[in-house]
Each structure stands twice: as C-alpha cells, then as structure tokens.
N, CA, C and O atoms as CSV, one atom per row, in Angstrom:
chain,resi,resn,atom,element,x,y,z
A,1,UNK,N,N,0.825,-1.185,0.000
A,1,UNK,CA,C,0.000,0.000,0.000
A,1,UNK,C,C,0.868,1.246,0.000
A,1,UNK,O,O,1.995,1.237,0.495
A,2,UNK,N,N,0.283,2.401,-0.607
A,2,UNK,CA,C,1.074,3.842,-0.400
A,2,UNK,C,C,0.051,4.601,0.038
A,2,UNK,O,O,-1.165,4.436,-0.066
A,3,UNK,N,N,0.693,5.455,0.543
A,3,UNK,CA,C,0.001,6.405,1.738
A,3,UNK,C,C,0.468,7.653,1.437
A,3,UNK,O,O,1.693,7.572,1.528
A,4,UNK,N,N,0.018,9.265,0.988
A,4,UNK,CA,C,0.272,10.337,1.027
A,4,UNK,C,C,0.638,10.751,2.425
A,4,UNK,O,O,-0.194,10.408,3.265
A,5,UNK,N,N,1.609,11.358,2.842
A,5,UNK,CA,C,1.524,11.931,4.165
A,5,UNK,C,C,2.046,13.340,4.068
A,5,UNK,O,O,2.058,13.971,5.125
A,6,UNK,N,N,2.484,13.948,2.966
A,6,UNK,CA,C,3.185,15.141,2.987
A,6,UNK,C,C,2.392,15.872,1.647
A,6,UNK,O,O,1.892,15.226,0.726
A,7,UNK,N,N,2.393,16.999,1.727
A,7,UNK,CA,C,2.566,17.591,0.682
A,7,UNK,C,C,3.593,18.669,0.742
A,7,UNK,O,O,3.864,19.138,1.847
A,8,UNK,N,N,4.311,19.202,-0.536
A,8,UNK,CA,C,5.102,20.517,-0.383
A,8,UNK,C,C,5.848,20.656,0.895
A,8,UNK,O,O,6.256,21.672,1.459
A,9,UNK,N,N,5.920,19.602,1.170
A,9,UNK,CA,C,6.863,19.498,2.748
A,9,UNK,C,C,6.591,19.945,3.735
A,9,UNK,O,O,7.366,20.447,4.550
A,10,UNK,N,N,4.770,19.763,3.859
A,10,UNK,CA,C,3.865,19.527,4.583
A,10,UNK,C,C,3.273,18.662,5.383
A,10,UNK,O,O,2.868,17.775,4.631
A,11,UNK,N,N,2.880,18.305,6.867
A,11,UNK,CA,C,2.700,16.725,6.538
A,11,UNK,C,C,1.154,17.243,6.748
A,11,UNK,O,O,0.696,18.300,7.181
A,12,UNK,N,N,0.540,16.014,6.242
A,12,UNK,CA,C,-0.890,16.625,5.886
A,12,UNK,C,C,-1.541,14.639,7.237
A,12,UNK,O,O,-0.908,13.712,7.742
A,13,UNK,N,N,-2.749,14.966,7.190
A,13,UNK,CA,C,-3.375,13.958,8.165
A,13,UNK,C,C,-4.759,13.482,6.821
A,13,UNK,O,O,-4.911,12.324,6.434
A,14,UNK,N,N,-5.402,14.390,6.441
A,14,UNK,CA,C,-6.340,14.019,5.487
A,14,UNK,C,C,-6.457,14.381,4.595
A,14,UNK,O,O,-5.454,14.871,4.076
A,15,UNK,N,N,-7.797,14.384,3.794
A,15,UNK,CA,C,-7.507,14.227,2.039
A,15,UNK,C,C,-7.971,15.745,2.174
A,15,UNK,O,O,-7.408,16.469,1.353
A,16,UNK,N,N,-8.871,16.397,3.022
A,16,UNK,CA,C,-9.269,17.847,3.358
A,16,UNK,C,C,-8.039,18.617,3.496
A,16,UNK,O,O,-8.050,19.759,3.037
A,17,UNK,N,N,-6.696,18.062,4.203
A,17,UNK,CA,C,-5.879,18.977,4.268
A,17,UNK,C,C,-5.070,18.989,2.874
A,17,UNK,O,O,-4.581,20.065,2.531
A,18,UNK,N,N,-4.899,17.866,2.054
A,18,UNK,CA,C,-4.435,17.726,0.937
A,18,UNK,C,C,-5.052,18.983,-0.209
A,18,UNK,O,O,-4.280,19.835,-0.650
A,19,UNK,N,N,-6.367,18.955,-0.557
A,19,UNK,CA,C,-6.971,19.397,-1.224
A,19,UNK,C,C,-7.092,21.346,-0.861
A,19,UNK,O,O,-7.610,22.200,-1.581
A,20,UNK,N,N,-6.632,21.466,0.044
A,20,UNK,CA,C,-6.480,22.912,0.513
A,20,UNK,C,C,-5.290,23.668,0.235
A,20,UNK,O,O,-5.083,24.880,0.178
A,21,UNK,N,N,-4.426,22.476,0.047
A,21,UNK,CA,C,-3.002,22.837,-0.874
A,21,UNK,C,C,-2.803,22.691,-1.978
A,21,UNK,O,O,-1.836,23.255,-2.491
A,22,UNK,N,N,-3.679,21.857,-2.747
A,22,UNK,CA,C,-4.425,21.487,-4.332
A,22,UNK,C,C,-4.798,23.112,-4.821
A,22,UNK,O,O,-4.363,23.758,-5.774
A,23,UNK,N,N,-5.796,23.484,-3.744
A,23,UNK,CA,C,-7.014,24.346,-4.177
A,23,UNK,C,C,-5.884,25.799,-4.207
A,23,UNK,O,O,-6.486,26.852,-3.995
A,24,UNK,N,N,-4.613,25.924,-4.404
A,24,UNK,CA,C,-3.706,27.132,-4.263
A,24,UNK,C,C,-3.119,26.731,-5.817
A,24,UNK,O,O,-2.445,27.549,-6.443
A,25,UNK,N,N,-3.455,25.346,-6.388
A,25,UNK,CA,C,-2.878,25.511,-7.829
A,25,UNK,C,C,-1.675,25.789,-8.105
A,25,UNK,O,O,-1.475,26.364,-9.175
A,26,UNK,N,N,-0.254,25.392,-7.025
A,26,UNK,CA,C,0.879,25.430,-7.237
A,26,UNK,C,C,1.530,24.622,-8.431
A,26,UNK,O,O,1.358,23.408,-8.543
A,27,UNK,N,N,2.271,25.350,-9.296
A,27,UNK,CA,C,2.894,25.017,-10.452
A,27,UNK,C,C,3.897,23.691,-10.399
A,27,UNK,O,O,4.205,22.896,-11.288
A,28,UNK,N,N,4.291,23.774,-8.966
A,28,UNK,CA,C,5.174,22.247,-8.949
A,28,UNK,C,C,4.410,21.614,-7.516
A,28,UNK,O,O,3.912,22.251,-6.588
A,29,UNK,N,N,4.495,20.386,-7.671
A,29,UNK,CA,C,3.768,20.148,-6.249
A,29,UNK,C,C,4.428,18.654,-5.706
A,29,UNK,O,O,4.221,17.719,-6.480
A,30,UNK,N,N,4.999,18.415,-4.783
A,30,UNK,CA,C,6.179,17.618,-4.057
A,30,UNK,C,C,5.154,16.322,-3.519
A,30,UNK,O,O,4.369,16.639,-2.625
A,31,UNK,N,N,5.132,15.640,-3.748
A,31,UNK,CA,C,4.182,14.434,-2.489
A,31,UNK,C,C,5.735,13.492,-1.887
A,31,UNK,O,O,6.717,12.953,-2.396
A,32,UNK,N,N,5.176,13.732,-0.532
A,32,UNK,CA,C,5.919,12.497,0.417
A,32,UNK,C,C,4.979,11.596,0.567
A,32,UNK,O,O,4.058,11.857,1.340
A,33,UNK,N,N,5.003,10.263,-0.180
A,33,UNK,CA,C,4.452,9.268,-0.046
A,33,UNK,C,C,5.678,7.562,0.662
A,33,UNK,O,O,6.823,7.187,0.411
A,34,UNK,N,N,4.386,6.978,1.700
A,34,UNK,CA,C,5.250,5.691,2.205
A,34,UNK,C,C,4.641,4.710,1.544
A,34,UNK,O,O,3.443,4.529,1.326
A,35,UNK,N,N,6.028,3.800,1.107
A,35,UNK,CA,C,5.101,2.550,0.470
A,35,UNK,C,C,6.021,1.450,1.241
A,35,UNK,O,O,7.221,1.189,1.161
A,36,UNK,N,N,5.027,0.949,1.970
A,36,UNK,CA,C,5.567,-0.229,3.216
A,36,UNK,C,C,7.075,0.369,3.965
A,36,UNK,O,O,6.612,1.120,4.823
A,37,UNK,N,N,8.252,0.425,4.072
A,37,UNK,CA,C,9.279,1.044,4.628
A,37,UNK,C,C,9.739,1.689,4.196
A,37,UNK,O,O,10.751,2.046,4.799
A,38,UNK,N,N,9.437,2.456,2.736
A,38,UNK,CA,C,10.188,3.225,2.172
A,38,UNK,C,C,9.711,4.274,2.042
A,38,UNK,O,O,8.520,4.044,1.830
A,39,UNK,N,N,9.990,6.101,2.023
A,39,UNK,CA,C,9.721,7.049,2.284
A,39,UNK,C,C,9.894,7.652,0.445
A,39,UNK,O,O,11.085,7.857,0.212
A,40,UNK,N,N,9.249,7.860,-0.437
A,40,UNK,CA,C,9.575,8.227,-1.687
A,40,UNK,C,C,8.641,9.957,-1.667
A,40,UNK,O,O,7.650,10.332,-1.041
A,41,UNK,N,N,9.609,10.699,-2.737
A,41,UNK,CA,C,9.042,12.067,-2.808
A,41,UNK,C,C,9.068,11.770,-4.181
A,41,UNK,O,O,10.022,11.281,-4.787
A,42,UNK,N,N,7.333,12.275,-4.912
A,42,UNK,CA,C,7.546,12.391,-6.088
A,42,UNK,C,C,7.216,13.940,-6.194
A,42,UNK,O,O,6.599,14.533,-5.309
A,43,UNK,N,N,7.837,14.753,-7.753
A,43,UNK,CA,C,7.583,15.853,-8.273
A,43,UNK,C,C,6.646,16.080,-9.139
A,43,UNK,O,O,7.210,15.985,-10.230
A,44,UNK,N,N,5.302,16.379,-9.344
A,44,UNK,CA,C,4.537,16.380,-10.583
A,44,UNK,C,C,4.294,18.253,-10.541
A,44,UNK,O,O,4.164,19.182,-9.743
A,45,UNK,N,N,4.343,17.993,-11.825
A,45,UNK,CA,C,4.178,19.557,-13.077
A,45,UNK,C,C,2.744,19.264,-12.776
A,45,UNK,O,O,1.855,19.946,-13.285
C-alpha cells in the first residue's frame, strides 16, 4: 500500500488537508508518499 503523508513538505493527516493545498494551484507540487518502509518524494508539473 502507499500512503500520502506530505505535501510541499507539509505533513498533511487528510484528504481535506491535501486538497487545501491542491485548491492554491501550485505550479510544482512535491508528495511524500510511504510505500511499506520506504519514504519516496515524487515531483509532478
């Protein structure tokens, strides 16, 4: 399983806090996601 826990080097708790940093329409946007022990940051345009 993967799990969002960050945004923009944020840590976020729910999909409400996610979407409040969505809703600002930043041009680059960072996710800290865990997938089982591993901590991965992806970059999406």
């Amino acid at each position: 399983m993967m799990f969002i826990i960050g945004v923009n080097r944020d840590r976020i708790s729910s999909i409400a806090e996610m979407r409040k940093v969505m809703a600002a329409k930043p041009s680059i946007i960072a996710l800290q996601v865990v997938r089982g022990n591993e901590n991965i940051y992806l970059l999406l345009r």
